[in-house]
DONU-682662 format. One line per 8 residues: number of its first residue (from 1); their letters; for each residue x, y, z of C-alpha. Coordinates in steps of 0.1 Angstrom, whole numbers, plus 5000, padded with zeros to 4 digits. Layout:
// residues N
NUM> A> X/Y/Z; ...
This chain:
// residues 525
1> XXXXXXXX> 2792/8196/3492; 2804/8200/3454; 2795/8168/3435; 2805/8161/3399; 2771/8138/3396; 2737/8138/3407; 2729/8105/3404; 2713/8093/3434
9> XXXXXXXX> 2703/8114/3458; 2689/8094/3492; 2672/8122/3511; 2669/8120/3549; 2689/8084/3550; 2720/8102/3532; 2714/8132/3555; 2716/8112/3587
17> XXXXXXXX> 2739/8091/3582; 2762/8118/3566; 2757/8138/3599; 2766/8106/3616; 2798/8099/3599; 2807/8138/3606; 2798/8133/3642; 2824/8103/3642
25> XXXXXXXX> 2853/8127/3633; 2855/8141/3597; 2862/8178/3592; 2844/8199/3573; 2824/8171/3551; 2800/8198/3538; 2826/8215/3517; 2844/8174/3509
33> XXXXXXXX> 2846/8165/3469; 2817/8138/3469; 2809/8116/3434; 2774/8093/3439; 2784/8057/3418; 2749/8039/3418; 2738/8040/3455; 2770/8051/3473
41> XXXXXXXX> 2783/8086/3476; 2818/8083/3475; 2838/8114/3499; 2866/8126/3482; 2895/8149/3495; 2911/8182/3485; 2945/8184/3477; 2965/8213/3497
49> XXXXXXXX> 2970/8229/3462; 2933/8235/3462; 2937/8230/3425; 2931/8189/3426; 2908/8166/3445; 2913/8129/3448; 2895/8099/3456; 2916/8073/3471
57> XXXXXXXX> 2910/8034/3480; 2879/8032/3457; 2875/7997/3456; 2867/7981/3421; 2865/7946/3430; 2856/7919/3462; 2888/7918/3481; 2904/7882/3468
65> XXXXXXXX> 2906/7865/3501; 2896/7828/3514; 2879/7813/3488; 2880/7841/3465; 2918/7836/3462; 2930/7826/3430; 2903/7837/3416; 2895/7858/3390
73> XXXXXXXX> 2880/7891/3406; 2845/7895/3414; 2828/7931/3411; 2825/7954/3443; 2790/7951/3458; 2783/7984/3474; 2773/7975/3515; 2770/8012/3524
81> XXXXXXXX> 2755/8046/3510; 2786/8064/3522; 2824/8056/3517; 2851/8076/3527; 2875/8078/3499; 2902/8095/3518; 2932/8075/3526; 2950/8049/3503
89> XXXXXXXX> 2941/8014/3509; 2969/7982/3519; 2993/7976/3492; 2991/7940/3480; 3006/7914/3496; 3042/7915/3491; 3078/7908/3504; 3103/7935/3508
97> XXXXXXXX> 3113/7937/3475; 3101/7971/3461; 3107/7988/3494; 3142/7972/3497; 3148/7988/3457; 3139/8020/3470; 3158/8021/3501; 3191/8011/3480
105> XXXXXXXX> 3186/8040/3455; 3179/8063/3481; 3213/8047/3499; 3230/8056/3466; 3219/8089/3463; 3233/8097/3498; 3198/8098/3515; 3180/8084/3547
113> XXXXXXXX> 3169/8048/3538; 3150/8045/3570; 3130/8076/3562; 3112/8055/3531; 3079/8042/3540; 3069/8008/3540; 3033/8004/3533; 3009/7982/3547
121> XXXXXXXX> 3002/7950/3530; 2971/7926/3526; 2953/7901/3502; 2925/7928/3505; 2937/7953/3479; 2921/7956/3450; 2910/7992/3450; 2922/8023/3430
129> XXXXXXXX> 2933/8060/3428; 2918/8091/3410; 2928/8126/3409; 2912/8152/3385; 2920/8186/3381; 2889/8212/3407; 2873/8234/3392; 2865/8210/3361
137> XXXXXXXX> 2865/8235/3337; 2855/8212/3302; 2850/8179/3307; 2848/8150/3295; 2885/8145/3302; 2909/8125/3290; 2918/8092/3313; 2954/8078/3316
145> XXXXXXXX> 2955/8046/3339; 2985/8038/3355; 2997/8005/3366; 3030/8001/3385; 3061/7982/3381; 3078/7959/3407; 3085/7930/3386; 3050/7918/3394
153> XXXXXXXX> 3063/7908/3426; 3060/7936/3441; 3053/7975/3440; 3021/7991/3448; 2993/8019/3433; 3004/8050/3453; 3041/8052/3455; 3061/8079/3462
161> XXXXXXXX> 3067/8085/3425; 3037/8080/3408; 3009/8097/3431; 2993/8118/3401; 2978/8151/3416; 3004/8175/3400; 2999/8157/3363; 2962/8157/3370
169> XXXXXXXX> 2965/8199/3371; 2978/8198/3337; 2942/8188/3324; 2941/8152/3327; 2919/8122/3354; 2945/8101/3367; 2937/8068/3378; 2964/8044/3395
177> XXXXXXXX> 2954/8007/3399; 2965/7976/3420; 2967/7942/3409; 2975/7910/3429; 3014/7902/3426; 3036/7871/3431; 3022/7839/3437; 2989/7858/3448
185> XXXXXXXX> 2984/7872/3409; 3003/7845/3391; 3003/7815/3403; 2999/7784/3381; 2984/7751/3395; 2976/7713/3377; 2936/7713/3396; 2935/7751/3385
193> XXXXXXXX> 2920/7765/3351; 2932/7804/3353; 2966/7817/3366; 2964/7848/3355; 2953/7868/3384; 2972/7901/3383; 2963/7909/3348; 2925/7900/3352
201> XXXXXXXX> 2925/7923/3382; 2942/7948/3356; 2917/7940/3332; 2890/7941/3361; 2901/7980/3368; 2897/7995/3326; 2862/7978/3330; 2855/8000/3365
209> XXXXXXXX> 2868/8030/3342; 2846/8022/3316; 2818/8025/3338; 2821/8052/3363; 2850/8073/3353; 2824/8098/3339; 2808/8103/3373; 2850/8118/3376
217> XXXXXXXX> 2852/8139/3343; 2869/8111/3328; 2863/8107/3289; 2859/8067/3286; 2864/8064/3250; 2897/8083/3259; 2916/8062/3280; 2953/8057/3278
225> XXXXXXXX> 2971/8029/3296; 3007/8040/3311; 3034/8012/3329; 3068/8012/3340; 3090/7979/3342; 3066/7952/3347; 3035/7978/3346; 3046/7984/3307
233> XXXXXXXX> 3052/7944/3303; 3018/7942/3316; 3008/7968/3288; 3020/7940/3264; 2999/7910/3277; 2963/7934/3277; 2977/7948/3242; 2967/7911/3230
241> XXXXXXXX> 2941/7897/3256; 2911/7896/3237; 2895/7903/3272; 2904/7940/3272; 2898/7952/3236; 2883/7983/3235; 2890/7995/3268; 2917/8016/3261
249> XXXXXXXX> 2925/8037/3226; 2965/8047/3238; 2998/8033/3252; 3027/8050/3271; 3051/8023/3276; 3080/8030/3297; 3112/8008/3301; 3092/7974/3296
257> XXXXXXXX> 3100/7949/3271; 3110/7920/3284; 3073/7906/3278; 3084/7903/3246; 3115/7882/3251; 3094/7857/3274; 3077/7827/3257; 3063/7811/3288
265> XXXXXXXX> 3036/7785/3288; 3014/7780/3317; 3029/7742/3315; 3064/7756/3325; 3048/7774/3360; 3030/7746/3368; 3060/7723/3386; 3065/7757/3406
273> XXXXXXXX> 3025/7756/3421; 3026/7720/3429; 3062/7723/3442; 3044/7754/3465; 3015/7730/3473; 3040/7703/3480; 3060/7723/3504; 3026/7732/3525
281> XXXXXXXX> 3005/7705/3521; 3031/7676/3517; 3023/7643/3488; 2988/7629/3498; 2966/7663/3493; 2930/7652/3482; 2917/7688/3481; 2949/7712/3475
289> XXXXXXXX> 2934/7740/3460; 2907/7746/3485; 2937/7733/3512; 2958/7761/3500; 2934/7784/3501; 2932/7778/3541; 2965/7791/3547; 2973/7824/3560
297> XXXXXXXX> 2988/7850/3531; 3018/7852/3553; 3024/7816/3557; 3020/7814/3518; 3043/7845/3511; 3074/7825/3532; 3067/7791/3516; 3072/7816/3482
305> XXXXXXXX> 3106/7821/3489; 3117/7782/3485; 3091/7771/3456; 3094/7802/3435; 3133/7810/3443; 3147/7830/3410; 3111/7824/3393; 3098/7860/3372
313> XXXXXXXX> 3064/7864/3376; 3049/7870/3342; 3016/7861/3327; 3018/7829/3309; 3003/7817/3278; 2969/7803/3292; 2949/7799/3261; 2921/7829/3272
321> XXXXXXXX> 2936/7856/3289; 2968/7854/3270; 2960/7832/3235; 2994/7835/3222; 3035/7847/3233; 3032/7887/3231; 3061/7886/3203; 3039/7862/3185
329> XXXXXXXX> 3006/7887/3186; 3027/7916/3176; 3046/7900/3147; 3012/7881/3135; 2997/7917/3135; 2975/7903/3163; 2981/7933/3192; 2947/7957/3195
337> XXXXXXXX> 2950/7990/3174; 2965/8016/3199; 2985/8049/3195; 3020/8039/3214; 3043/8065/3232; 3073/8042/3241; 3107/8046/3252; 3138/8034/3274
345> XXXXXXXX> 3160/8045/3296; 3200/8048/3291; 3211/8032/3320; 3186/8007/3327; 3205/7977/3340; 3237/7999/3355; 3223/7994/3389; 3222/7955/3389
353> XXXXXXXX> 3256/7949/3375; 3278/7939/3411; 3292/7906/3398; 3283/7901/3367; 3313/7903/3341; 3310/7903/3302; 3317/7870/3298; 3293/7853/3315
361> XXXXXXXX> 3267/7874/3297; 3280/7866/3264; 3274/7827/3276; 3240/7834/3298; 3226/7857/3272; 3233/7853/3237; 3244/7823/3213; 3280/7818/3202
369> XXXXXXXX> 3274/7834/3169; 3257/7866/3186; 3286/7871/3209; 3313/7875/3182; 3292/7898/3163; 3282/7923/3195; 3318/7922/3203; 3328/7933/3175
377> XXXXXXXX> 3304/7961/3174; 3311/7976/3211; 3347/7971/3213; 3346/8008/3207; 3326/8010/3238; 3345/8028/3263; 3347/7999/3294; 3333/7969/3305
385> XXXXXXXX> 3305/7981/3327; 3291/8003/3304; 3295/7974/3276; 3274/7952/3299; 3252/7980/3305; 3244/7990/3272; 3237/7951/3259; 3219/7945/3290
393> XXXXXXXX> 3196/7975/3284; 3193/7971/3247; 3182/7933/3245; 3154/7940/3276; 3141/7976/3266; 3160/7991/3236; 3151/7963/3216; 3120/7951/3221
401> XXXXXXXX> 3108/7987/3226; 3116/7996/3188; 3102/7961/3176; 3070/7972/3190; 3070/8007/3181; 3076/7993/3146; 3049/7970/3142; 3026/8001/3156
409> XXXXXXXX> 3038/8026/3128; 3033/7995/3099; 3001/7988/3116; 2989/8023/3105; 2984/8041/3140; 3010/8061/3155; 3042/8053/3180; 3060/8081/3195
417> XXXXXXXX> 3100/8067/3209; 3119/8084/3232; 3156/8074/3252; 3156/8094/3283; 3194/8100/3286; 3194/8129/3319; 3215/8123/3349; 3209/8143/3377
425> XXXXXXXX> 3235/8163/3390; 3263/8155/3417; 3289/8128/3416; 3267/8099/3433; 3236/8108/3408; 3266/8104/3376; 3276/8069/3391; 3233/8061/3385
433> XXXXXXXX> 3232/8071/3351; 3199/8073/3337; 3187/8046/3357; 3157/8020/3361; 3130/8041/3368; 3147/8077/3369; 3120/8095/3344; 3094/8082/3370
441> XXXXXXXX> 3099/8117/3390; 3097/8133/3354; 3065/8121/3342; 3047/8130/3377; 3069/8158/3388; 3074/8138/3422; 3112/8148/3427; 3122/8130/3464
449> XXXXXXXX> 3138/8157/3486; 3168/8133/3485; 3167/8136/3442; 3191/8162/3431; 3172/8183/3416; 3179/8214/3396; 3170/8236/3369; 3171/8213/3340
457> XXXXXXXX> 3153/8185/3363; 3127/8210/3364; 3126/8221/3328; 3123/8185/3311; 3097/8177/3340; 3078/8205/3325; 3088/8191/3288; 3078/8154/3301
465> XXXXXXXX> 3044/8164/3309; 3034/8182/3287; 3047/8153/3258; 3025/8129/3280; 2997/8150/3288; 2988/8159/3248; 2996/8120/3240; 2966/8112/3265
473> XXXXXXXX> 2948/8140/3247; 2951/8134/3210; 2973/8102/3205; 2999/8129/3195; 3029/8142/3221; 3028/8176/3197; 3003/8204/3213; 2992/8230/3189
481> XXXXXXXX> 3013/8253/3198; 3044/8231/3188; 3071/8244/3179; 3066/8274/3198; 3098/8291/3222; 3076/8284/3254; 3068/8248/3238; 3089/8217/3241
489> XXXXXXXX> 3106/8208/3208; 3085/8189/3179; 3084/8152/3185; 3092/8133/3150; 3070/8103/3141; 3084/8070/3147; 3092/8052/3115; 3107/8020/3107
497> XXXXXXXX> 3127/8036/3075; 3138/8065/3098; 3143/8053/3135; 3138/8084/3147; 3133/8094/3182; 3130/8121/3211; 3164/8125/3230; 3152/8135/3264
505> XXXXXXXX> 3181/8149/3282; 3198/8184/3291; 3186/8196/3259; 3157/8180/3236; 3169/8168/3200; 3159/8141/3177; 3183/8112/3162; 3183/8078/3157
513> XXXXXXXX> 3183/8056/3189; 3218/8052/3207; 3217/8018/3209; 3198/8008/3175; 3232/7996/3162; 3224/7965/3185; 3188/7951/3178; 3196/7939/3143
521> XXXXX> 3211/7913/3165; 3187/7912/3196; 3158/7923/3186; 3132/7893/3197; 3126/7867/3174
């Protein structure tokens, strides 16, 4: 059995109950990936490449169930001297949400819906993923954590497009975590101190890596946090928690943003928790917390649906895990020191437009004086839709994107910015665009078999990670070899006086942002 540690070894007890668990059904343990974490030996699997082994469903905390819900997370107390790392572990509990989004974009690239799926789903979920490149040829390695999108109301650690064995071969430990979501991870209540669930479990997961990602050939002073959507908002809130500085030295930011346009309080949330409370408990509750806490997840989850109708579930302002709004660390120069690769995608809200017209936007989303200055500036803008589009994606990701990447580069560490512009081939995949979550497949070279997918998919995939990959490595997307034919184009420098970024399309080039005519205008304030 290969093992990357020694730490540990338990003699005849490990040997009988290792024959034991074999006699109970594994195959071929003896030649099994095996790590040894204090006193538990921890059976890994080996990826049909043979060039990657993973360990899946490590646990890093106590599963937050009965009284331990809404709370913050306790550390995993090891009960056994084996576990089988082998299989992923329930997604959180969750609605259909993320598994309804997928199941529409496969419908609209002229897929089978019903061949997505679902995962299962519990309040016991608070484990992670690793995969790291077999045989380790020099390690320590550099770490990039990955936490998921789903508008914190859903999603979970090991979908389709972000399982990370084939950007683990390109010399890198990947790590995807889970964190509690919906009213489960952020729920706000009057009789309650903390509502910041989610991101302590997020928090909860860089201290794990801190402490046994060595035992992987994980470097721990070289960890880079990567998020998508809500994953990247999430970026923002540990960016200024005080409770995770100096667990991670990079950021690679990917169609986020919106953290920095929300100002919420954890006074605003609070009607929605007693209006949950309310709804299942009814006016005379002596004990609600510990009341609530009684209730099956499922029974919670539907009353959900009423309290928390329309409500976005972002961290609030909660005076410890979240001291201030995110736009008002990152303008007060208040954010950690991190390296930032950050970037948007052209078509982010093209997907979600089915009716919405201009004009309610210009009344919904900006002040009077706002709308007659962005009319003015896209009535060149060929149509409506793609109007809508670009000011939807520009005030949610363009924007706050470059705000952020800007207070980086003036901050004296380096931000990277890139607009990824491909759409795939075909007539449905044009009708897309570069949509929510299309560089997904790019970044992890996980191109569904119902992705068009050609040549040039396959080209700026390669491009993609090897930009990502040497980010995680140095803080810098440029490999020595830049510049090079059989290397991806140089990667200019983000500077506010220059605006440059990465164009990362058919073809590779470097311009100003597309949309940067906009954000004098939305940028958050």
């Amino acid at each position: 059995m290969r093992e990357l540690t020694t730490q540990g070894r338990f003699g005849s007890l490990i040997a009988g109950a290792f024959a034991l668990l074999c006699l109970t059904g594994c195959q071929q343990q003896d030649d099994a990936p095996a790590v040894v974490i204090k006193d538990t030996r921890f059976i890994g699997v080996q990826a049909p490449s043979a060039k990657v082994v993973s360990f899946l469903g490590v646990p890093f905390a106590q599963p937050p169930v009965a009284n331990l819900r809404w709370q913050r997370p306790k550390p995993w107390v090891s009960e056994k001297a084996l576990y089988s790392a082998t299989k992923f572990a329930p997604a959180c509990m969750q609605g259909p949400h993320l598994s309804n989004w997928y199941k529409n974009v496969i419908t609209d690239f002229g897929g089978e819906p019903d061949d997505f799926l679902t995962p299962e789903v519990s309040e016991d979920c608070l484990y992670l993923n690793i995969w790291r490149p077999d045989p380790v040829e020099k390690v320590p390695l550099p770490v990039i954590v990955f936490i998921h999108g789903g508008s914190n109301k859903g999603g979970w650690s090991f979908e389709p497009n972000y399982q990370g064995e084939k950007l683990s071969k390109k010399g890198v430990v990947v790590v995807t975590i889970a964190y509690r979501v919906g009213v489960f991870g952020f729920f706000s209540h009057p009789q309650m101190r903390d509502a910041n669930f989610g991101l302590y479990d997020q928090i909860a997961a860089l201290e794990w890596v801190q402490k046994n990602i060595h035992a992987f050939g994980g470097d721990a002073r070289n960890v880079t946090v990567m998020g998508e959507s809500s994953g990247a908002n999430n970026i923002d809130y540990l960016l200024v928690s005080p409770l995770s500085k100096g667990l991670f030295s990079k950021a690679i930011h990917q169609s986020g943003g919106s953290s920095l346009t929300n100002r919420s309080i954890r006074q605003q949330h609070l009607k929605r928790g007693a209006a949950l409370s309310l709804q299942l408990l009814g006016a005379n509750a002596e004990d609600p917390i510990n009341q609530l806490r009684s209730f099956s997840a499922e029974d919670i989850l539907t009353a959900t649906e009423t309290a928390y109708a329309g409500h976005y579930f972002d961290p609030v302002v909660d005076g410890d895990s979240v001291p201030i709004t995110v736009v008002d660390a990152v303008k007060g120069n208040k954010m950690h020191p991190v390296d930032l690769l950050i970037g948007s995608n052209d078509d982010e809200w093209l997907m979600y437009l089915d009716g919405i017209n201009l004009e309610t936007w210009f009344t919904e989303e900006v002040t009077e004086s706002q709308a007659v200055k962005l009319r003015e500036l896209i009535k060149l803008v060929e149509g409506p839709r793609r109007q809508l589009d670009l000011l939807y994606s520009a005030k949610y990701y363009v924007c706050p994107s470059l705000l952020l990447a800007d207070e980086v580069a003036q901050s004296g560490n380096k931000a990277y910015v890139y607009s990824f512009n491909r759409h795939r081939e075909g007539s449905l995949a044009e009708s897309m665009g570069a949509y929510h979550g299309a560089e997904l497949p790019y970044v992890f070279d996980t191109h569904d078999d119902w992705l068009p997918t050609a040549d040039e998919d396959r080209q700026l995939t390669e491009a993609m990670q090897t930009y990502w990959v040497n980010f995680a490595k140095s803080g810098n997307p440029n490999g020595e070899d830049s510049g090079n034919s059989t290397s991806p184009p140089i990667w200019p420098e983000y500077a506010a006086d220059t605006d440059t970024v990465q164009l990362l399309d058919n073809s590779i080039t470097s311009s100003a942002h597309g949309s940067q005519f906009l954000c004098g205008i939305l940028s958050p304030h």
